[in-house]
mmCIF file of the C-alpha atoms, coordinates in Angstrom:
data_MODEL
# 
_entry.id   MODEL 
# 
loop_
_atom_site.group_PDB 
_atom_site.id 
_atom_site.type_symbol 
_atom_site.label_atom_id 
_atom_site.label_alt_id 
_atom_site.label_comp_id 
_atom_site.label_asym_id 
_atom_site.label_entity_id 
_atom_site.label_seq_id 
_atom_site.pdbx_PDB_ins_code 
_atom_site.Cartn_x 
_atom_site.Cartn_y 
_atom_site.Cartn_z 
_atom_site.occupancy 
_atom_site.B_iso_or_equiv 
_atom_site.pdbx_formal_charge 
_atom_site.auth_seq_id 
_atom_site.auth_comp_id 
_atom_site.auth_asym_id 
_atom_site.auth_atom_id 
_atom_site.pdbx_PDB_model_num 
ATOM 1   C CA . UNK A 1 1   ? 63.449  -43.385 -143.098 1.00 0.00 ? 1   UNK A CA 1 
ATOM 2   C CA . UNK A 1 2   ? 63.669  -47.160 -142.528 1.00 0.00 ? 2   UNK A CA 1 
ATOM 3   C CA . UNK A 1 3   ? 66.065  -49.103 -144.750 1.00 0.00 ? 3   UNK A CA 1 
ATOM 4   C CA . UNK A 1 4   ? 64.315  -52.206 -146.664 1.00 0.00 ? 4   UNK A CA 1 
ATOM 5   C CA . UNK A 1 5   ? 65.091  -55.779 -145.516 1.00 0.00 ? 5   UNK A CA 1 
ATOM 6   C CA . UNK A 1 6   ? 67.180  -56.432 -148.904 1.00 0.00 ? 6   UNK A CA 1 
ATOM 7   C CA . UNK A 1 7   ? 69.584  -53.458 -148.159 1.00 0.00 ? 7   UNK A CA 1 
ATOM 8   C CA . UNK A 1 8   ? 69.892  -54.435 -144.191 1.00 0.00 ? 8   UNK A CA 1 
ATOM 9   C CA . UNK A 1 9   ? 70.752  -57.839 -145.373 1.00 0.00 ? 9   UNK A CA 1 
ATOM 10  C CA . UNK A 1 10  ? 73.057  -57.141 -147.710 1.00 0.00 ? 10  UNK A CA 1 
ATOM 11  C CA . UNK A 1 11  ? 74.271  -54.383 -145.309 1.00 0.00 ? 11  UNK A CA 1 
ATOM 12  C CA . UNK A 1 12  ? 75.123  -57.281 -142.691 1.00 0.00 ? 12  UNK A CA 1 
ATOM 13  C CA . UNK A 1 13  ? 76.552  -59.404 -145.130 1.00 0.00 ? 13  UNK A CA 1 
ATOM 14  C CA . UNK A 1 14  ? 79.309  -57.180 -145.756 1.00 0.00 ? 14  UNK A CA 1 
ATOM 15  C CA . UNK A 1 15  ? 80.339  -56.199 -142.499 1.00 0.00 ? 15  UNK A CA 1 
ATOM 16  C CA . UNK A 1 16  ? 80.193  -60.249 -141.616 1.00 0.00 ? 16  UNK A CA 1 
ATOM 17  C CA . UNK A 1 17  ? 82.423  -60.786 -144.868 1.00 0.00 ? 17  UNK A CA 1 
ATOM 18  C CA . UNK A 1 18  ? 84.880  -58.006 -143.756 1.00 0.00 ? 18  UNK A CA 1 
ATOM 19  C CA . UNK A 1 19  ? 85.209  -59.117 -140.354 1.00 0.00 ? 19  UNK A CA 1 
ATOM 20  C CA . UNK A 1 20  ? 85.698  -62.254 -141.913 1.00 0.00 ? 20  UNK A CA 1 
ATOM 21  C CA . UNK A 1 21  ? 88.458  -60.952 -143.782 1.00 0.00 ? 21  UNK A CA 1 
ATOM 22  C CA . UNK A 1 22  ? 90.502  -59.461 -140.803 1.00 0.00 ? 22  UNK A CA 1 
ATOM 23  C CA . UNK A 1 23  ? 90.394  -62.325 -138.950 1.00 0.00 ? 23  UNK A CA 1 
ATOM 24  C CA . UNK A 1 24  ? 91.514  -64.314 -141.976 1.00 0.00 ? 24  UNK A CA 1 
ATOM 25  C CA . UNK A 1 25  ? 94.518  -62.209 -141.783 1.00 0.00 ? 25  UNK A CA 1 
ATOM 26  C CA . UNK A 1 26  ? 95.488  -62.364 -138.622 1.00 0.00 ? 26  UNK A CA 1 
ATOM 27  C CA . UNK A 1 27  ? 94.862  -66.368 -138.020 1.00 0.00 ? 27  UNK A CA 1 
ATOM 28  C CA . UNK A 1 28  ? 96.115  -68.002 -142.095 1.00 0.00 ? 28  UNK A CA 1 
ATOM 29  C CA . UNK A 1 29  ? 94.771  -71.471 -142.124 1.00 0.00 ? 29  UNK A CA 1 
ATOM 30  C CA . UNK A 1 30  ? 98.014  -73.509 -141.352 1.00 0.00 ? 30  UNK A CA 1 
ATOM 31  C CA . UNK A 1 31  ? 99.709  -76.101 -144.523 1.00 0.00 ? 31  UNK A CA 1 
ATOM 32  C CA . UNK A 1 32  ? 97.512  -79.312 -142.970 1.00 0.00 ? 32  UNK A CA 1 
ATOM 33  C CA . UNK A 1 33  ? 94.490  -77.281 -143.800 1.00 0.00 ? 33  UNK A CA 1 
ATOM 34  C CA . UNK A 1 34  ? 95.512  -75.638 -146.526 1.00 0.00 ? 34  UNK A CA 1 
ATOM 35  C CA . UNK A 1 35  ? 96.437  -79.369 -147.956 1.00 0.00 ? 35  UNK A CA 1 
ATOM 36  C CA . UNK A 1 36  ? 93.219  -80.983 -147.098 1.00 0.00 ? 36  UNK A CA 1 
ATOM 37  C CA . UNK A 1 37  ? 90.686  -77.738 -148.161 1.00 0.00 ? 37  UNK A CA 1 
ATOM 38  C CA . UNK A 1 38  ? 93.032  -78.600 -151.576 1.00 0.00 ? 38  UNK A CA 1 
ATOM 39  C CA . UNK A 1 39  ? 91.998  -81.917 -151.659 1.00 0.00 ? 39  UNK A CA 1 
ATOM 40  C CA . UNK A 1 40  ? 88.427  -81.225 -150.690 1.00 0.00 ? 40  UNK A CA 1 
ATOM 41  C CA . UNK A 1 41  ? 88.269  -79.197 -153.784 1.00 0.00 ? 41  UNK A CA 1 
ATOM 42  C CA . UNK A 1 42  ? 90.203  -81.522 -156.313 1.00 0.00 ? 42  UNK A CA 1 
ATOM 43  C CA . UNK A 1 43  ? 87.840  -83.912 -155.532 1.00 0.00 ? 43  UNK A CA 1 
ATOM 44  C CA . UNK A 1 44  ? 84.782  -81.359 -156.205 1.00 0.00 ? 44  UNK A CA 1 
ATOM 45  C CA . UNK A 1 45  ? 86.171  -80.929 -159.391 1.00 0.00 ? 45  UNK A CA 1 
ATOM 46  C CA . UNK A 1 46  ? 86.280  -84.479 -160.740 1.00 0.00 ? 46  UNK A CA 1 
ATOM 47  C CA . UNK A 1 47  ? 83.041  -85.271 -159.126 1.00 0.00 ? 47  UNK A CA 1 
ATOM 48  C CA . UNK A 1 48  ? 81.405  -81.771 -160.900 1.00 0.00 ? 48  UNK A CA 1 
ATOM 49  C CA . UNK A 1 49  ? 82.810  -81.142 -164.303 1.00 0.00 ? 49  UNK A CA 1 
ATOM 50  C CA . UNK A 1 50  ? 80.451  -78.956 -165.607 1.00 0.00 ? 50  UNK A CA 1 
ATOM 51  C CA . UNK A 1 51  ? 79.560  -77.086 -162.751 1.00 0.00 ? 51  UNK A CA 1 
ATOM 52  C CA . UNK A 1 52  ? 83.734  -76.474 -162.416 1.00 0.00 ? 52  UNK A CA 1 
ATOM 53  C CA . UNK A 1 53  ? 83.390  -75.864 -166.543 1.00 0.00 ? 53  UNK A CA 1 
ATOM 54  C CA . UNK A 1 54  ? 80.669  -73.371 -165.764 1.00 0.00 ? 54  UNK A CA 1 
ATOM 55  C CA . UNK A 1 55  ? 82.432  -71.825 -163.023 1.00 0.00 ? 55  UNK A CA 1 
ATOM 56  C CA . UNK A 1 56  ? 85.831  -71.113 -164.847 1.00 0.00 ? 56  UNK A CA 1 
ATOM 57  C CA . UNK A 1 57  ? 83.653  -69.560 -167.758 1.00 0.00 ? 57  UNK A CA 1 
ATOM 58  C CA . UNK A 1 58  ? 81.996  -67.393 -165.628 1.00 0.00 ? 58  UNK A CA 1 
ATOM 59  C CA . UNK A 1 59  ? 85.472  -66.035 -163.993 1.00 0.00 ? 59  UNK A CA 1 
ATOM 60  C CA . UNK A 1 60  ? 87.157  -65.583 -167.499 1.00 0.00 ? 60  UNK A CA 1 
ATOM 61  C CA . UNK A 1 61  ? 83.965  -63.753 -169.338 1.00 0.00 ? 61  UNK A CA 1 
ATOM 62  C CA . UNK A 1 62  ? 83.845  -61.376 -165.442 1.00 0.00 ? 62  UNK A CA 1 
ATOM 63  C CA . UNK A 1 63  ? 87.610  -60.766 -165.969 1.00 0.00 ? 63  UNK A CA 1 
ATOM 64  C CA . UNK A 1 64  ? 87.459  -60.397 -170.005 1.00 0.00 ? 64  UNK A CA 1 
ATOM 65  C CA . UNK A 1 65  ? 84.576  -57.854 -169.412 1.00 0.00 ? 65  UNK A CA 1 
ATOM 66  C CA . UNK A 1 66  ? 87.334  -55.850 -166.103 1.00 0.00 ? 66  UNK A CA 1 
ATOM 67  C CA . UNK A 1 67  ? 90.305  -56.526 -168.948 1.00 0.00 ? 67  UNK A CA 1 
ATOM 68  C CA . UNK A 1 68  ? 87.860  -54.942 -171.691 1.00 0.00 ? 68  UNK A CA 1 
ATOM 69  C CA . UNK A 1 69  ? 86.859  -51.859 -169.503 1.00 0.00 ? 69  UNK A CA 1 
ATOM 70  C CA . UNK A 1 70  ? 89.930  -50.703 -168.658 1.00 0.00 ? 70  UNK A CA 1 
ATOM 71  C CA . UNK A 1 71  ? 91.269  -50.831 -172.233 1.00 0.00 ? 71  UNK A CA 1 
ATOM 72  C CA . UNK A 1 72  ? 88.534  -48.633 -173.183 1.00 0.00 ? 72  UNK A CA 1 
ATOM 73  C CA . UNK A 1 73  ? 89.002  -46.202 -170.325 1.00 0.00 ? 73  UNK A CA 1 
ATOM 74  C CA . UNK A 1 74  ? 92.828  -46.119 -170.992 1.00 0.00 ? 74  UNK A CA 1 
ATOM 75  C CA . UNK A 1 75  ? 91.998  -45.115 -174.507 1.00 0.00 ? 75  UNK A CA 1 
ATOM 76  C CA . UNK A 1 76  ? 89.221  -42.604 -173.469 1.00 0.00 ? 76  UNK A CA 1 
ATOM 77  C CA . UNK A 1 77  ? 92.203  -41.177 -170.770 1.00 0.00 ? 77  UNK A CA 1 
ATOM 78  C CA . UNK A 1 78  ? 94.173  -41.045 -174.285 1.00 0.00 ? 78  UNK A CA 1 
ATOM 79  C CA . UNK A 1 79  ? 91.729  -39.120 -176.483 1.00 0.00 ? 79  UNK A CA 1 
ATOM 80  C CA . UNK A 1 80  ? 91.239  -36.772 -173.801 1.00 0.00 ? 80  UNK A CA 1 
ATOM 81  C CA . UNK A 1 81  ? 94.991  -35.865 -173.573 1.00 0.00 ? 81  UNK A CA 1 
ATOM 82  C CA . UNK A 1 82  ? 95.654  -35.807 -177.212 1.00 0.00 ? 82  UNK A CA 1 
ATOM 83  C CA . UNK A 1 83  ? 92.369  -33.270 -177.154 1.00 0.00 ? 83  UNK A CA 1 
ATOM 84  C CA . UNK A 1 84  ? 93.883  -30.864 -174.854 1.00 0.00 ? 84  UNK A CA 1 
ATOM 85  C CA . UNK A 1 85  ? 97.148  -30.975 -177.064 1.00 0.00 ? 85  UNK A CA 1 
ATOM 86  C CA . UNK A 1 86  ? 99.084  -31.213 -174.197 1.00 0.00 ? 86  UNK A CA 1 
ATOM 87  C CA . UNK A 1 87  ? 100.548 -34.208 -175.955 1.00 0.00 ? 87  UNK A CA 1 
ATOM 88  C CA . UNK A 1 88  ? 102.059 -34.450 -179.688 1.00 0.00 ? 88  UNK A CA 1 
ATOM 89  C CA . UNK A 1 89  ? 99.600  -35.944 -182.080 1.00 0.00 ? 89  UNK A CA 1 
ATOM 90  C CA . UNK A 1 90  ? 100.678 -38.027 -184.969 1.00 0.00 ? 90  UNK A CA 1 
ATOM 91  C CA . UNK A 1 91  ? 100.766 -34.744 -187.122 1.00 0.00 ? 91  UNK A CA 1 
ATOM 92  C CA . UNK A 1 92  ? 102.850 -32.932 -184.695 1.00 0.00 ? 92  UNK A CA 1 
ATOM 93  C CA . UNK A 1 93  ? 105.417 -35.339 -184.915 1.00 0.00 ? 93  UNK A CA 1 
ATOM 94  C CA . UNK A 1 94  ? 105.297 -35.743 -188.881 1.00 0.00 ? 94  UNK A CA 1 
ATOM 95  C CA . UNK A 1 95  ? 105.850 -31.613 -188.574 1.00 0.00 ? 95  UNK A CA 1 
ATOM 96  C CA . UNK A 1 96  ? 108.825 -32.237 -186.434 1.00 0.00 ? 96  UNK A CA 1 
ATOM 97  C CA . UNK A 1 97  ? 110.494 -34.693 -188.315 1.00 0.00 ? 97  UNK A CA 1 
ATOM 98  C CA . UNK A 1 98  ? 110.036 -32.896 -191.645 1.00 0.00 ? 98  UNK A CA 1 
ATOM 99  C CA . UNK A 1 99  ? 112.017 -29.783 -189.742 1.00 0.00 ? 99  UNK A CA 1 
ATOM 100 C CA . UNK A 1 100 ? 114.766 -31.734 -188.914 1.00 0.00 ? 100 UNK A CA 1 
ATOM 101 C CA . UNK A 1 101 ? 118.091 -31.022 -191.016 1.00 0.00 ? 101 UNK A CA 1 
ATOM 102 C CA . UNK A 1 102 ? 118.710 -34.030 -193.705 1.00 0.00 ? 102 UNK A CA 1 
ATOM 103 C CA . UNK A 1 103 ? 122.324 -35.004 -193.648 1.00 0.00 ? 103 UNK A CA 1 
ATOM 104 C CA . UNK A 1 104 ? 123.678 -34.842 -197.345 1.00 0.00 ? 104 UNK A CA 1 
ATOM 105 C CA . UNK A 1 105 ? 123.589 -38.033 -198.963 1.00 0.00 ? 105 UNK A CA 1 
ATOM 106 C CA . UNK A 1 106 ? 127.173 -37.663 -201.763 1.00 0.00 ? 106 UNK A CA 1 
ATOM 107 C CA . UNK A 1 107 ? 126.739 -39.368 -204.972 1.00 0.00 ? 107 UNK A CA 1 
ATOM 108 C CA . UNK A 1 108 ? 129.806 -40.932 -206.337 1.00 0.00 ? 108 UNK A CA 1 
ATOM 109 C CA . UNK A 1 109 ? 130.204 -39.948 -210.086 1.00 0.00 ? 109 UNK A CA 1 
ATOM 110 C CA . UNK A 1 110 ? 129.038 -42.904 -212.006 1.00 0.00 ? 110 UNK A CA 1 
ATOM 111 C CA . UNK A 1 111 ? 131.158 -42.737 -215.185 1.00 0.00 ? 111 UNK A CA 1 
ATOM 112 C CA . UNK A 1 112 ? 134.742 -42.417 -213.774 1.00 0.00 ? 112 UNK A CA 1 
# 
């Protein structure tokens, strides 16, 4: 079984991106670069408003949908552990409470 050419290319890309990565690691770009790649890019940014505008709204709707998905699995996680009843549920804890001794509360006598 042969792979397609989309899956070999993407295949390639990866292992390019990750090799990229190491060597990133072990040679950081040094503060010249780092100052003039910032540069480079603050002037992108005034030259390309929208395209910057775009950009940004793409990152926070990707991270809003990340943010989203892990709320709901957090609360899934949650159900699941208050269905096993390995945790108290709201009515557990009403239970409890209502068990608990009341300290008396004196009343002074109001006529003397």
């Amino acid at each position: 079984m042969s792979k397609s050419t989309d899956e070999k290319e993407a295949l390639r890309k990866t292992k390019n991106a990750e090799k990229m990565r190491q060597w990133r690691a072990k040679n950081p770009p040094s503060p010249e670069k780092k100052a003039k790649e910032a540069e480079r890019v603050k002037q992108w940014r005034k030259a390309n408003p929208e395209k910057y505008r775009e950009q940004q709204n793409a990152w926070y709707a990707k991270n809003r949908e990340r943010e989203l998905a892990q709320r709901r699995g957090r609360a899934r996680k949650r159900r699941a552990v208050m269905d096993d009843g390995s945790s108290a549920s709201h009515d557990d804890r009403e239970t409890t409470q209502a068990g608990r001794p009341q300290g008396s509360i004196e009343r002074l006598p109001e006529g003397d």
